[in-house]
C-alpha positions in Angstrom: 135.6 88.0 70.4 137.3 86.4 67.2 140.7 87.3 66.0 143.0 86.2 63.1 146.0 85.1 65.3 145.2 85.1 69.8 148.2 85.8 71.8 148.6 84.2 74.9 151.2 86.1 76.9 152.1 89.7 76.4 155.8 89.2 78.1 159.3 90.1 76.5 158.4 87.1 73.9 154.6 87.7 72.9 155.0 91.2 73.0 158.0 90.8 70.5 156.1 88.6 68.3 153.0 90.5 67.7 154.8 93.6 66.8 156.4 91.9 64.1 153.4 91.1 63.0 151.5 94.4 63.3 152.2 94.9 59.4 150.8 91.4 58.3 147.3 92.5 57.6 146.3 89.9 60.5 143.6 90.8 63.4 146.2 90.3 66.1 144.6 89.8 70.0 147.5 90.0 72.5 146.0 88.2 75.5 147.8 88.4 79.2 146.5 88.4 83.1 148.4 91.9 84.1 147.5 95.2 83.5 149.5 95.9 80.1 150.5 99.7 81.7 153.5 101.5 81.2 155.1 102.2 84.4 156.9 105.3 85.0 160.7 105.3 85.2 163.0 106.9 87.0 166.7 106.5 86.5 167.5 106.8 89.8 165.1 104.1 90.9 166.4 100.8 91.9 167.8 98.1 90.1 164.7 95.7 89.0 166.6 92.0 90.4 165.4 90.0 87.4 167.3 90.8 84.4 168.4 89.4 81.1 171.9 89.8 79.0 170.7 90.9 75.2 173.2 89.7 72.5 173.6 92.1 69.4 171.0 89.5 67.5 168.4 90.3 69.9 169.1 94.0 69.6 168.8 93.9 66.0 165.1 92.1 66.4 163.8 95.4 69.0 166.0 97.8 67.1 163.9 96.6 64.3 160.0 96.8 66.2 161.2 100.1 67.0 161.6 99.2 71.4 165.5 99.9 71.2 165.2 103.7 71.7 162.9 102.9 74.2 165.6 100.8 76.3 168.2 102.8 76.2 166.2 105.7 77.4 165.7 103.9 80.1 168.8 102.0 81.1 170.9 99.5 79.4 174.4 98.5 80.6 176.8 97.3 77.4 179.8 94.7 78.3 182.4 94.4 76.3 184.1 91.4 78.2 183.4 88.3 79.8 185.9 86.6 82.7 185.5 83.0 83.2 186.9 81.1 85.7 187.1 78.3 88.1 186.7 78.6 91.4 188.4 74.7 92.4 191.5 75.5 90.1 193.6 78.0 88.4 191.7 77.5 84.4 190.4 80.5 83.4 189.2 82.3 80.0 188.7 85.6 78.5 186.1 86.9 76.0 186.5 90.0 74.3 183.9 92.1 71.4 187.2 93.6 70.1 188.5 89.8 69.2 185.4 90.4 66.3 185.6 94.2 66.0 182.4 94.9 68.0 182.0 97.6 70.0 180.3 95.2 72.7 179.3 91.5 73.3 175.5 92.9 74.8 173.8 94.2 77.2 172.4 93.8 80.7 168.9 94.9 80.7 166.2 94.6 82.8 163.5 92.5 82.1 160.9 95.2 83.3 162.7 98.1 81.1 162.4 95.6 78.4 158.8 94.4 79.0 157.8 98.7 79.3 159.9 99.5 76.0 157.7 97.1 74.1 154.3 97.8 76.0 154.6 101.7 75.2 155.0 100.2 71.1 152.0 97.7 71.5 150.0 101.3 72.6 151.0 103.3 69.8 149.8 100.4 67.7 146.9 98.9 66.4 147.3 95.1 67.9 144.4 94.3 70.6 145.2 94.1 73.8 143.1 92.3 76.6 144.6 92.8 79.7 143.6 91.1 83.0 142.7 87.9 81.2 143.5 84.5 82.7 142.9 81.4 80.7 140.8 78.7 82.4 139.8 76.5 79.7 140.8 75.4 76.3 139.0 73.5 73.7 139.0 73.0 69.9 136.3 74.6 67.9 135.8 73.7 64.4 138.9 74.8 62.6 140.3 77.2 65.4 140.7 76.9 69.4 137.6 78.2 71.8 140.0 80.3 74.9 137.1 80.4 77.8 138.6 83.0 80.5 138.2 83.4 84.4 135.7 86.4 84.0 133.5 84.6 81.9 134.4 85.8 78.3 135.1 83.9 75.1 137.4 84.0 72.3 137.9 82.5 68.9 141.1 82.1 67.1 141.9 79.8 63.9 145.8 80.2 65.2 147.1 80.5 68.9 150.1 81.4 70.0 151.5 80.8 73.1 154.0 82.7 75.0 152.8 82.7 78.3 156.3 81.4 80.0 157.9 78.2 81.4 154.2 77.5 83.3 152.5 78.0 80.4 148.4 77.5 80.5 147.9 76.9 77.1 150.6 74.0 77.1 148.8 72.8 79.9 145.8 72.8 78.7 145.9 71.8 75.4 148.1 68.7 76.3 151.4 69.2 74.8 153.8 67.0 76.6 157.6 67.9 77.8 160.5 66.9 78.7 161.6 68.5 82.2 164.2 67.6 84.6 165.2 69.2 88.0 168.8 70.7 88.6 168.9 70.3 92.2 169.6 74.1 92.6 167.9 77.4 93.4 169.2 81.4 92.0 170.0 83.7 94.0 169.3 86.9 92.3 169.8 90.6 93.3 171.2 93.8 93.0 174.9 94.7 95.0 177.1 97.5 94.8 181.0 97.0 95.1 184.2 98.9 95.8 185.7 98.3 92.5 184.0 99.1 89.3 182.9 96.4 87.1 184.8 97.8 84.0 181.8 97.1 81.6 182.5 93.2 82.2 180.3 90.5 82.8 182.1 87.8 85.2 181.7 84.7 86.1 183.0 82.2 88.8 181.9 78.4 89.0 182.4 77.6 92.7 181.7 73.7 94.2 177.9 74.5 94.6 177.4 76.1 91.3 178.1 79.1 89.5 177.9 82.6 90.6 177.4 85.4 87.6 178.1 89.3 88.4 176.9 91.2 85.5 177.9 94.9 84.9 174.8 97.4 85.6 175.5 101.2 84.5 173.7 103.9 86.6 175.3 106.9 85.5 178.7 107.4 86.4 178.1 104.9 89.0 179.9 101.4 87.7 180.0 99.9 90.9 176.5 98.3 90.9 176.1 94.7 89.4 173.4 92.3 89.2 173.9 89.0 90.6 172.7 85.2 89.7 174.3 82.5 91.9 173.6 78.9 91.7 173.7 76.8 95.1 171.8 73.6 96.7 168.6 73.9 98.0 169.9 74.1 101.2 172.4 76.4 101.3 170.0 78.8 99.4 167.8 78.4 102.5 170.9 79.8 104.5 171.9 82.4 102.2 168.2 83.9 101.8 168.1 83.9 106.2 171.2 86.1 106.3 171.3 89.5 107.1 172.3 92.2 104.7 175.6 92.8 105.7 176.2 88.8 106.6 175.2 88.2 102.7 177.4 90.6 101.2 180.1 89.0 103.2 179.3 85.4 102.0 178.7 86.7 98.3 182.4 88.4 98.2 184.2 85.5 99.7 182.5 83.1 96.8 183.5 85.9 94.3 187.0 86.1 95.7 186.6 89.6 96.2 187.1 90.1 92.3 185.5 93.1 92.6 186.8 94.6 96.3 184.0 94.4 99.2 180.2 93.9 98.3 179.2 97.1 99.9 175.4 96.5 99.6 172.8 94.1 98.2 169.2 95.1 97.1 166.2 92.8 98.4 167.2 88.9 97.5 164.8 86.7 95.4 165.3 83.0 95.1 164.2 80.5 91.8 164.2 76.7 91.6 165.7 76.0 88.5 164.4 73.5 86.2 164.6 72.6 82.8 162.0 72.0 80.2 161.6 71.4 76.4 158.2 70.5 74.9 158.7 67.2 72.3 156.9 69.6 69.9 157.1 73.2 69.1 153.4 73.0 66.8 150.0 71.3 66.0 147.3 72.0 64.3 146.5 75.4 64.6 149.2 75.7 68.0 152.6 77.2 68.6 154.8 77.3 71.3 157.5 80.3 71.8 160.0 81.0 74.3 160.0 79.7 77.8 156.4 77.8 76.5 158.5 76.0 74.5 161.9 75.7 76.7 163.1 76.8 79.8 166.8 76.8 80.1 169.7 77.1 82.7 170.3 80.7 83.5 174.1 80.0 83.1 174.9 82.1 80.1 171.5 84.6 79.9 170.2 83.1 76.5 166.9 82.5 77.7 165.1 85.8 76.0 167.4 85.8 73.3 166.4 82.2 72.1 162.8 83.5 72.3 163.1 86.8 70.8 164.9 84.8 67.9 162.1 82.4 68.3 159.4 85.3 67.6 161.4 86.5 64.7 161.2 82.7 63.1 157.7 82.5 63.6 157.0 85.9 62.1 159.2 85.1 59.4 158.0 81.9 58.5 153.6 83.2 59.1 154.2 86.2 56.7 156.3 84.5 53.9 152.8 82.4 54.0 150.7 84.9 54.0 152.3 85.7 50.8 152.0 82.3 49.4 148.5 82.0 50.0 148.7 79.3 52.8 146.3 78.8 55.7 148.5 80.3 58.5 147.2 76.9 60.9 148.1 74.6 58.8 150.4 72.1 60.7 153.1 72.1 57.7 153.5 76.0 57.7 154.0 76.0 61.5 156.4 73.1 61.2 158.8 74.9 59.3 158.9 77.2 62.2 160.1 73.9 64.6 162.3 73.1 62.1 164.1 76.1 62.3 164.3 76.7 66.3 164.2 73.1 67.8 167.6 72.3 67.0 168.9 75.1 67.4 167.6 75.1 71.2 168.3 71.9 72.0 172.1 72.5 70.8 172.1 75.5 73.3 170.1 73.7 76.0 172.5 70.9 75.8 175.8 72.8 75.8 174.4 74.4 78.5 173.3 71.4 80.4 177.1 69.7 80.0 178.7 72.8 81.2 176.8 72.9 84.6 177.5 69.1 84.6 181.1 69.8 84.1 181.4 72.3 86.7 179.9 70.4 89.0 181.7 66.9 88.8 184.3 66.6 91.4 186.7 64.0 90.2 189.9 64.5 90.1 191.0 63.5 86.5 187.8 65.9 85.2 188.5 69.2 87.6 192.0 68.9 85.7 190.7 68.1 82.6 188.8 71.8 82.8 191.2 73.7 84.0 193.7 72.8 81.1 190.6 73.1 78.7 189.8 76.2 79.7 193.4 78.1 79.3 194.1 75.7 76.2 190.9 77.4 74.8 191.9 80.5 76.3 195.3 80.7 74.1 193.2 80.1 70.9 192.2 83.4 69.7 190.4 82.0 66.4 188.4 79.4 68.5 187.3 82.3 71.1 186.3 84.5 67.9 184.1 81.6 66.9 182.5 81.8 70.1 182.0 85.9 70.2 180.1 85.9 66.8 178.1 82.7 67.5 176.8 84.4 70.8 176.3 88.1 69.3 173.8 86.3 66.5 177.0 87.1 64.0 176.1 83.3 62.2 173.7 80.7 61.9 169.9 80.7 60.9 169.4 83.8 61.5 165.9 85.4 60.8 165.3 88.5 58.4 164.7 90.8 61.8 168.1 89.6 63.7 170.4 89.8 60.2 173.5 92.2 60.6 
């Protein structure tokens, strides 16, 4: 089976990408081991524990493909403030959309209301899509790549794509190195319903293991629930995940200093190693890596999917401006252009990441005081906290033709 452009991946970031595509003129194959069905939703089902927060850039991109509607038909839960604090001290900070004149700063969606909003757009179009396909080897053929898969099939592509997440198969196997370091911690993540209601606010508390995120989830006129993502050792996560339900919710609200009154409930617990990756190349020859193929980062501030839907977009961006150029699509030098955009980018976001979880965690002294003043110095800066807002709602920067306001 030969196709203009393969694929690998049909997640929040491949999905993304071939729909922006779909208008190119290109035989696109969209390539992944699950089923590819839409499942059914009901709104009073319960809250999927993995989720992400979409800034206003990433809503532009799926308001663009057309997979907005389809979210918010669903369930999406907008925030229009963030609380920041620390847990060792008294610094604190406060984030607000009005500070730019938006309505919000995103929304918590997610990920499977995501993932089904941009499957039922893949079905209404006319990408391929080849579900239940694992990769199991990966060769060069000619000018193009040879994708053998478990059930025996073959594909041909002059260009692949992949997007098949931080353990990708086709990084593996075609032998592009990364850079990856441990963080020592695991996330907690579920689903918990409090006393007091989250007033549309995503919060945030670094405590001595790491930090713990509650982020606002709107069921109808229910704003109690939130989702939660708490970063602790190894070992403590070991503790945690052996609690009872009610012994949990107990632990959670006394790390969350009861911000929010009593955790009432918490939905069935999941627990993630974090690690870090970035590959030293985004492209080669006829090869490009998108999202968490390309990076991984710390789930501290949600940006993951948003620096690979804004990936997709730059990729599209830079493939179809080729296409009308004339250029071979493979070529090394059109894909760079595509790296050249993104890498920096990511690594600046990686790495303010990476020092914030580094400052959080250092327990000298001199530096837990040197955070806290930060912190409410930044805090009483309105201009400096604007700059902020608009750099995380996609307001400036590179941004690609699909994420522009």
């Amino acid at each position: 089976m030969d196709a203009d452009l393969i694929i690998v991946g049909a997640g929040m970031v491949g999905s993304a990408l071939a729909l922006a595509l779909q208008d190119a003129g290109l035989e696109i194959l969209l390539v992944d081991g699950g089923t590819l069905s839409v499942a059914p939703f009901e709104r009073s089902a319960a809250f999927e524990p993995r989720v992400s927060a979409l800034s206003a850039a990433s809503q532009r991109v799926l308001e663009r493909l057309g997979v907005w509607p389809g979210i918010v038909a669903r369930r999406a839960s907008a925030y229009a403030e963030m609380r920041v604090w620390d847990g060792a001290g008294t610094g604190q900070i406060h984030f607000s959309a009005a500070s730019v004149h938006a309505a919000v700063l995103g929304h918590i969606v997610e990920n499977r209301v995501v993932q089904d909003a941009l499957l039922e757009r893949l079905h209404d179009s006319d990408i391929g899509l080849l579900a239940g396909a694992r990769l199991e080897r990966l060769r060069r053929s000619g000018d193009g790549w040879l994708l053998n898969l478990a059930d025996g099939r073959e594909l041909r592509t002059p260009l692949l794509v992949a997007a098949d997440g931080a353990h990708s198969a086709v990084r593996r196997l075609a032998g592009c190195a990364t850079r990856e370091w441990d963080y020592l911690h695991h996330a907690i993540v579920t689903s918990v319903r409090c006393t007091e209601p989250h007033q549309a606010t995503a919060w945030q508390r670094f405590t001595d293991d790491g930090p713990l995120a509650f982020l606002p989830l709107d069921s109808g006129d229910d704003q109690h629930w939130c989702s939660i993502v708490w970063s602790v050792l190894p070992s403590e996560a070991e503790r945690l995940m052996a609690l009872d339900d009610g012994a949990f919710c107990r632990e959670l609200g006394r790390a969350f200093e009861l911000r929010l009154g009593t955790v009432l409930h918490a939905d069935k617990r999941l627990c993630i190693p974090l690690r870090q990756r970035h590959a030293k190349r985004y492209v080669e020859e006829g090869l490009a890596l998108i999202g968490d193929a390309a990076h991984s980062i710390h789930p501290l501030a949600g940006q993951g999917v948003n620096l690979g839907f804004l990936d997709a977009a730059v990729l599209a961006e830079v493939l179809g401006h080729a296409l009308g150029r004339g250029e071979r699509l493979a070529e090394e030098r059109v894909l760079s252009r595509y790296e050249r955009r993104r890498m920096p980018h990511n690594l600046a976001m990686m790495a303010a990441m990476e020092g914030f979880e580094r400052l959080f965690q250092a327990d000298p002294l001199p530096l837990r005081w040197l955070r806290n003043a930060g912190l409410d110095w930044v805090d009483g800066l309105p201009e400096a906290k604007a700059l902020f807002v608009r750099q995380a709602l996609g307001l400036s920067g590179d941004l690609p033709e699909l994420a522009r306001p």
